[in-house]
RODOPA-605699 format. One line per 4 residues: number of its first residue (from 0); their letters; for each residue x, y, z of N, C-alpha, C. Coordinates in steps of 0.2 Angstrom, whole numbers. Layout:
// residues N
NUM	a	X Y Z X Y Z X Y Z ~ ... $
//
This chain:
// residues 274
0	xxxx	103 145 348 102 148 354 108 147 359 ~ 110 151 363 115 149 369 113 143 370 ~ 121 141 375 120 135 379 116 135 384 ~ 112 131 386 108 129 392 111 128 397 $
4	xxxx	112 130 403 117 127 409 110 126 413 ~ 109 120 419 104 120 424 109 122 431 ~ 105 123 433 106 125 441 104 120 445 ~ 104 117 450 100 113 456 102 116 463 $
8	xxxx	108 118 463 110 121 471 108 129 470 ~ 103 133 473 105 139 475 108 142 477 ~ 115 138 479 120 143 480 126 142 476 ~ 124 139 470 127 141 465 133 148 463 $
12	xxxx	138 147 464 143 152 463 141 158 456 ~ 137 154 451 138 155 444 131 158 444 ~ 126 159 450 120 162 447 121 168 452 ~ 125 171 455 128 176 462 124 184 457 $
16	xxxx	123 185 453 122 192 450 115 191 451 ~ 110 185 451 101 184 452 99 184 460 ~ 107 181 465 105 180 470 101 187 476 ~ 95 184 479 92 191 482 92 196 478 $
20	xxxx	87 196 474 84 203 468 82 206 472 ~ 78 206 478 73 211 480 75 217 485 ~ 82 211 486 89 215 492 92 223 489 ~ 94 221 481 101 221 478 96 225 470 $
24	xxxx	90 226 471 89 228 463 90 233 459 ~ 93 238 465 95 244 460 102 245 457 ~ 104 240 455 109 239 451 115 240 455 ~ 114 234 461 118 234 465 124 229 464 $
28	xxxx	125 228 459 129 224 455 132 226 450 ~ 134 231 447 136 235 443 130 232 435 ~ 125 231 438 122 231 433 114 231 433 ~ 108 227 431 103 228 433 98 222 431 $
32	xxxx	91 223 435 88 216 433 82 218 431 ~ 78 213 426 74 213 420 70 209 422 ~ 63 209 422 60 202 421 55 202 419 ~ 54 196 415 46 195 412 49 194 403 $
36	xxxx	47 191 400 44 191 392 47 197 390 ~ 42 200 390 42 205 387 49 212 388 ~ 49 210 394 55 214 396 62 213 393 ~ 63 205 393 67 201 388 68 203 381 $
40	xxxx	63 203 377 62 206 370 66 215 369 ~ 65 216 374 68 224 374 72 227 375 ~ 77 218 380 84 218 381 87 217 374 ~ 86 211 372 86 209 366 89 214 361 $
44	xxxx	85 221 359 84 225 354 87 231 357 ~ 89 232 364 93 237 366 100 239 362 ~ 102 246 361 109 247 356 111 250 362 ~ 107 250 370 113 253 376 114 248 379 $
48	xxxx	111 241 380 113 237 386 112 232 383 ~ 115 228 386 116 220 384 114 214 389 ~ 115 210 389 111 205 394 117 200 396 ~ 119 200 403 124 196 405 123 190 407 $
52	xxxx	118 188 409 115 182 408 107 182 409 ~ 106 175 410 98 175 409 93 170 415 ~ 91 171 420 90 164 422 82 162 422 ~ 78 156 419 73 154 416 69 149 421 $
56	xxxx	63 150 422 61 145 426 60 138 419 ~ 63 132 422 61 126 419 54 124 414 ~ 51 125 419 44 127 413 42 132 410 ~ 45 136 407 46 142 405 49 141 399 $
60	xxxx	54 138 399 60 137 396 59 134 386 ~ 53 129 384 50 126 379 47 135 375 ~ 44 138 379 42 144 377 44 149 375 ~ 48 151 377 54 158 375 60 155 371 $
64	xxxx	60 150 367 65 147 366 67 154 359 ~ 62 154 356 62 161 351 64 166 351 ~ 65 169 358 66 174 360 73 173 362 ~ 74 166 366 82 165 368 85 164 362 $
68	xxxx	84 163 355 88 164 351 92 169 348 ~ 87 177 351 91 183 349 95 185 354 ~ 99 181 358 106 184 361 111 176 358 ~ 117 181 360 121 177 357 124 171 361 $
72	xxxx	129 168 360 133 161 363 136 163 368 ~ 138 172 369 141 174 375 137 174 381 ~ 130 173 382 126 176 386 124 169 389 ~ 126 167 395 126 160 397 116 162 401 $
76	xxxx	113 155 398 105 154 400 105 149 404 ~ 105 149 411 103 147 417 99 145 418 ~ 93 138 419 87 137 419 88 133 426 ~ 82 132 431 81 129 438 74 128 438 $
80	xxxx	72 123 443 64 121 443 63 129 449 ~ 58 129 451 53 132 454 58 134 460 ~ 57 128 464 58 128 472 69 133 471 ~ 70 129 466 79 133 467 79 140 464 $
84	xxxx	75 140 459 72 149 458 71 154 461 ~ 66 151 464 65 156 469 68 156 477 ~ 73 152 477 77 153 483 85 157 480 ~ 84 156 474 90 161 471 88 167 472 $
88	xxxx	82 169 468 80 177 467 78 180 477 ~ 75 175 480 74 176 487 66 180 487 ~ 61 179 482 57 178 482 53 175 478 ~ 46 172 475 44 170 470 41 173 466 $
92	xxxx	46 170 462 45 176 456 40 172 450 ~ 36 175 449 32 171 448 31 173 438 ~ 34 176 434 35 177 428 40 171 422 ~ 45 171 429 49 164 428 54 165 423 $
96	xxxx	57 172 423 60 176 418 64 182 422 ~ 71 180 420 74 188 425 82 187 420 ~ 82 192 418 88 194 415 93 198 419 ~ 98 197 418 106 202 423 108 206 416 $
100	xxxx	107 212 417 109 215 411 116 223 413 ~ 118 224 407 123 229 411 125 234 402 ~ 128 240 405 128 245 399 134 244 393 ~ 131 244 387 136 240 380 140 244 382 $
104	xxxx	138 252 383 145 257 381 143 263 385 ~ 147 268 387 143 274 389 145 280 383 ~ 140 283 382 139 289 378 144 296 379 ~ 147 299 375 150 306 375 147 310 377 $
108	xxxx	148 317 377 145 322 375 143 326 370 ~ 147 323 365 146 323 357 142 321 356 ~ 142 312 360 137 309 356 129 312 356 ~ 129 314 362 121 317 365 120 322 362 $
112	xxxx	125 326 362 122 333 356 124 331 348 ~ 124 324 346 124 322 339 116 319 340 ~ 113 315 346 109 313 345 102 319 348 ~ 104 323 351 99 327 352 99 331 345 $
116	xxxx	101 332 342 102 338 336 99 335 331 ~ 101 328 331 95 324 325 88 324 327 ~ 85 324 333 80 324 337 75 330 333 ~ 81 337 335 78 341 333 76 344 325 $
120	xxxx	81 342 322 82 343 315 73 339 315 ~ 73 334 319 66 328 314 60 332 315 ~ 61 338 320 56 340 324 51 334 329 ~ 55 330 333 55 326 338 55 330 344 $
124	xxxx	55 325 349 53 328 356 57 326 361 ~ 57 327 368 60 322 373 58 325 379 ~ 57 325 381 53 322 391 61 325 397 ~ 59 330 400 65 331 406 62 333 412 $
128	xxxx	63 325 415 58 322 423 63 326 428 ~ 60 331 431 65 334 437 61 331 443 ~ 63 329 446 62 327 453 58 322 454 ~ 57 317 449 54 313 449 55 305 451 $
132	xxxx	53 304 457 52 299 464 51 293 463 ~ 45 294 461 42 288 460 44 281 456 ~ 46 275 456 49 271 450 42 268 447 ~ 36 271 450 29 267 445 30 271 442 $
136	xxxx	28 280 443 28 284 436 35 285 433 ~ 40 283 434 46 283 430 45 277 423 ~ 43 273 428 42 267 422 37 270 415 ~ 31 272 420 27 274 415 28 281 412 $
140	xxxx	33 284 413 34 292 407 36 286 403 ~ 41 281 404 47 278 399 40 275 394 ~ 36 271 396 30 267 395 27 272 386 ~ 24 279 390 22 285 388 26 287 382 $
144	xxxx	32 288 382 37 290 377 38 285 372 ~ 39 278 373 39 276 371 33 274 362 ~ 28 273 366 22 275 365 21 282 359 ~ 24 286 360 23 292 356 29 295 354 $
148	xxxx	32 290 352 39 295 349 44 296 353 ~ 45 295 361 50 301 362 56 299 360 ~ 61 306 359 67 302 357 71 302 361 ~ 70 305 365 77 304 373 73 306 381 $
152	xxxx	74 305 386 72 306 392 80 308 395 ~ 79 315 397 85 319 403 82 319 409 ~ 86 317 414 83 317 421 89 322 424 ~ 86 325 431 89 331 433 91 326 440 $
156	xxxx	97 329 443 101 325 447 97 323 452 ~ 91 323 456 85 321 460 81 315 457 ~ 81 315 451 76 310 448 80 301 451 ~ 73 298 452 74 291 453 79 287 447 $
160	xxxx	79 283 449 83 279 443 81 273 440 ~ 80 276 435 74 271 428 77 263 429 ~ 84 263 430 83 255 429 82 250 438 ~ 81 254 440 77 251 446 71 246 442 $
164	xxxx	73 239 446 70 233 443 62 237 442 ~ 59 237 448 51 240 445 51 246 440 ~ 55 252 440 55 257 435 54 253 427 ~ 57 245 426 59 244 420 55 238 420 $
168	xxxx	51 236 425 44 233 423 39 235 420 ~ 38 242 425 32 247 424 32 249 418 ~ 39 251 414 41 252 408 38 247 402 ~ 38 242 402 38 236 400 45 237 394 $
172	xxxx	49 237 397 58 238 396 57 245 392 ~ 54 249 391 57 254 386 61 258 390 ~ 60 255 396 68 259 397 75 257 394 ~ 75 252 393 79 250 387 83 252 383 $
176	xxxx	76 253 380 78 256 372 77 264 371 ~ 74 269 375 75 277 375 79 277 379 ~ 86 280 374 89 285 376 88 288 384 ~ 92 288 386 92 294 395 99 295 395 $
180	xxxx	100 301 400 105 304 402 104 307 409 ~ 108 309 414 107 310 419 112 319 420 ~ 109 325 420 112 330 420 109 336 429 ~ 114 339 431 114 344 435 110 348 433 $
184	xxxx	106 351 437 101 358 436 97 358 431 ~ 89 360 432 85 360 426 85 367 422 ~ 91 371 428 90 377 423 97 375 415 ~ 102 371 418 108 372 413 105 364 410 $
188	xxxx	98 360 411 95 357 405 95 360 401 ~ 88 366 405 84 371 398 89 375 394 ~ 94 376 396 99 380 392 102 376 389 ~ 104 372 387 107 367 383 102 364 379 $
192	xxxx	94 363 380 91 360 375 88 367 371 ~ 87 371 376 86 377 370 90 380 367 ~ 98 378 368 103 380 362 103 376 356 ~ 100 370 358 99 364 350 95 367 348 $
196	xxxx	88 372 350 81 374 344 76 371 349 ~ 77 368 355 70 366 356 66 369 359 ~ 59 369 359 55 373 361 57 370 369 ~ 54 374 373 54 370 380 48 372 382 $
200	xxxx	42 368 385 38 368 387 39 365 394 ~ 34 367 402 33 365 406 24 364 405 ~ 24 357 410 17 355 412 15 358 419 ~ 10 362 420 8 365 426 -1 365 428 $
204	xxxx	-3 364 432 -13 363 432 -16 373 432 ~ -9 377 431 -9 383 432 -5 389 424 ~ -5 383 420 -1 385 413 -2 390 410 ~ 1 392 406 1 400 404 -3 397 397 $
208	xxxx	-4 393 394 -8 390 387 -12 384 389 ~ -18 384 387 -20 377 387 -17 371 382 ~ -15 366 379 -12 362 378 -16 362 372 ~ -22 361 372 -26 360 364 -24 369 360 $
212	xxxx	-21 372 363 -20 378 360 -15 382 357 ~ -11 375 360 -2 375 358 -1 375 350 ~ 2 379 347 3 382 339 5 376 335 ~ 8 378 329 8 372 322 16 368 328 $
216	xxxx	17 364 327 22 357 329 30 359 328 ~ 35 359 332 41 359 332 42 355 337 ~ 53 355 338 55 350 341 52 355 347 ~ 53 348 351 51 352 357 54 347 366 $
220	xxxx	53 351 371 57 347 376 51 348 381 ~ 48 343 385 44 344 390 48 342 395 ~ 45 346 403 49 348 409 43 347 412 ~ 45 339 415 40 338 421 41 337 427 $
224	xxxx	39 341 433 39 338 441 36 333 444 ~ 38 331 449 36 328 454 30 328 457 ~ 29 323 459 20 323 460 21 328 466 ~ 17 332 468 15 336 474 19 342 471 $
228	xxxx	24 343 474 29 351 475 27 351 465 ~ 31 347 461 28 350 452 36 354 452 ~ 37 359 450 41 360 446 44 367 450 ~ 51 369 450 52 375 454 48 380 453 $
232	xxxx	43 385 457 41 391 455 44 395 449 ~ 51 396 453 54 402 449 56 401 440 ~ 57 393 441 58 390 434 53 392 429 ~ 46 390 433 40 387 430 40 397 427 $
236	xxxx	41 401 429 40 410 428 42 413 421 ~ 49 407 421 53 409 415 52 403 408 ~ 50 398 411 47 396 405 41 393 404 ~ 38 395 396 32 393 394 29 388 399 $
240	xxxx	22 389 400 20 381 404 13 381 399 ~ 12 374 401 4 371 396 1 369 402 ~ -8 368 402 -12 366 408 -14 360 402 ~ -20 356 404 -22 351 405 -30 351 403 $
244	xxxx	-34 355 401 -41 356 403 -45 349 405 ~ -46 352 411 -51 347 414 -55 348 420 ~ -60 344 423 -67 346 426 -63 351 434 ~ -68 354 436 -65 357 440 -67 351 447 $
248	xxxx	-64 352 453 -63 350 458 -58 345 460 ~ -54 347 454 -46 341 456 -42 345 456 ~ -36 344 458 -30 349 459 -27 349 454 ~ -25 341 451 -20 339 445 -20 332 445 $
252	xxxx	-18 331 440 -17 325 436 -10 320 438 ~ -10 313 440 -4 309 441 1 313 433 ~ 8 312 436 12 316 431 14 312 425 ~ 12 304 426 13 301 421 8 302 416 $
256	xxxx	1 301 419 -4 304 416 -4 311 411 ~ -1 316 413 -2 322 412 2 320 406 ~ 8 318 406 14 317 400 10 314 393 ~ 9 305 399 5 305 392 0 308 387 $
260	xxxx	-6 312 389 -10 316 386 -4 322 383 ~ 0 325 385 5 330 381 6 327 375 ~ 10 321 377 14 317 372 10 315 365 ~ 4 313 368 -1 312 362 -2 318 358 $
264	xxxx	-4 323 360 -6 330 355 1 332 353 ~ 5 330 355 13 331 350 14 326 346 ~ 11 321 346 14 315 343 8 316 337 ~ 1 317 338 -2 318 333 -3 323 329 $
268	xxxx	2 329 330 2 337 328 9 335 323 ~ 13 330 326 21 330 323 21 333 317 ~ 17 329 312 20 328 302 12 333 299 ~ 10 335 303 7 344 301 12 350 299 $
272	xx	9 350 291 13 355 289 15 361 293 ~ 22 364 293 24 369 296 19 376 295 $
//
């Protein structure tokens, strides 16, 4: 296990990356914050980010020691009682668990069309959140992908940013571990994932197909909007879109929601014969 370092001063020079989380979360540090267990396990396993240190509450510390075993002797483990904890973070963080993490490497453009092109060869899928706001439903498209497969999450220059401390709570770190990129315009998305082979479907409460009547499975790329506006009109004209069958007198479905129920009839239809 790394070395153990204790803390007693919060103002600690050496804890400055945990200091004021709630200030400073959105990777205002040229990096970003993690918390909870489970969060940790999916830093751990990440092949994009790595963990720059850790800091532990004291009684916390007997417990995760299993877990602090999978980083290595580079990653200095921080532990403090309660009262300096939570005068570090600047509020009480009561999971008692918060990682500083930051990006192993940044990605080419080769790389992404080597890793999209596997995607599609598998007949795999991946998720492109236009406009999408929210960091609870951000968490949870990642949550959802997770969950069924996705291979990659494209976000259009509007969309929030997943490693917003709560995006990668909500997630319970699969933001992590799926792949993302960030590109200009959902039109030169769709044209770039429709040059790899993939299907491009859009989610609308207005669809051009009902979803249970979506044909035999290929790769495939879903394009969802923002809660309220949804998807540009003129976009939504030019390509395919799926509805959602469900009771009348709702307008539509949270968009995290809508994804997941997608994501499942694709996940379940995948390894059906062509």
């Amino acid at each position: 296990m790394p070395p153990i370092i204790e803390i007693f001063d919060p103002t600690d020079p050496r804890i400055e990356p945990f200091r004021d989380v709630r200030d400073r979360d959105l990777r205002g540090r040229d990096g970003f914050m993690a918390e909870g267990s489970v969060v940790l396990d999916q830093l751990a396993r990440s092949e994009r980010f790595r963990a720059g240190a850790l800091l532990i509450l004291r009684n916390r510390l007997a417990g995760l020691e299993p877990r602090l075993a999978s980083f290595g002797p580079d990653v200095p483990i921080y532990v403090a009682d309660s009262e300096v904890f939570d005068a570090i973070a600047g509020f009480p963080v009561h999971r008692g668990v918060l990682a500083y993490g930051v990006a192993a490497e940044l990605e080419t453009d080769a790389d992404w069309n080597a890793r999209l092109s596997a995607i599609q060869r598998d007949r795999g899928f991946v998720v492109v959140a236009c406009g999408l706001s929210n960091h609870d439903n951000m968490g949870a498209l990642f949550r959802n992908g997770d969950a069924f497969g996705v291979g990659a999450v494209i976000l259009d220059q509007m969309a929030c940013d997943p490693l917003y401390r709560k995006s990668i709570r909500v997630s319970v770190g699969s933001v992590l571990t799926i792949p993302f990129r960030r590109m200009e315009g959902v039109r030169a998305i769709h044209a770039w994932l429709a040059g790899l082979g993939f299907e491009c479907l859009c989610l609308s409460p207005a669809g051009d197909i009902a979803l249970h009547e979506l044909g035999t499975h290929r790769a495939r790329a879903l394009f969802l909007g923002t809660e309220g506006e949804g998807l540009d009109p003129a976009f939504l004209s030019d390509v395919r879109s799926l509805r959602i069958a469900m009771a009348p007198g709702l307008d539509s479905l949270n968009v995290a929601t809508s994804a997941a129920i997608a994501l499942h009839h694709f996940f379940s239809r995948r390894f059906e014969p062509s």
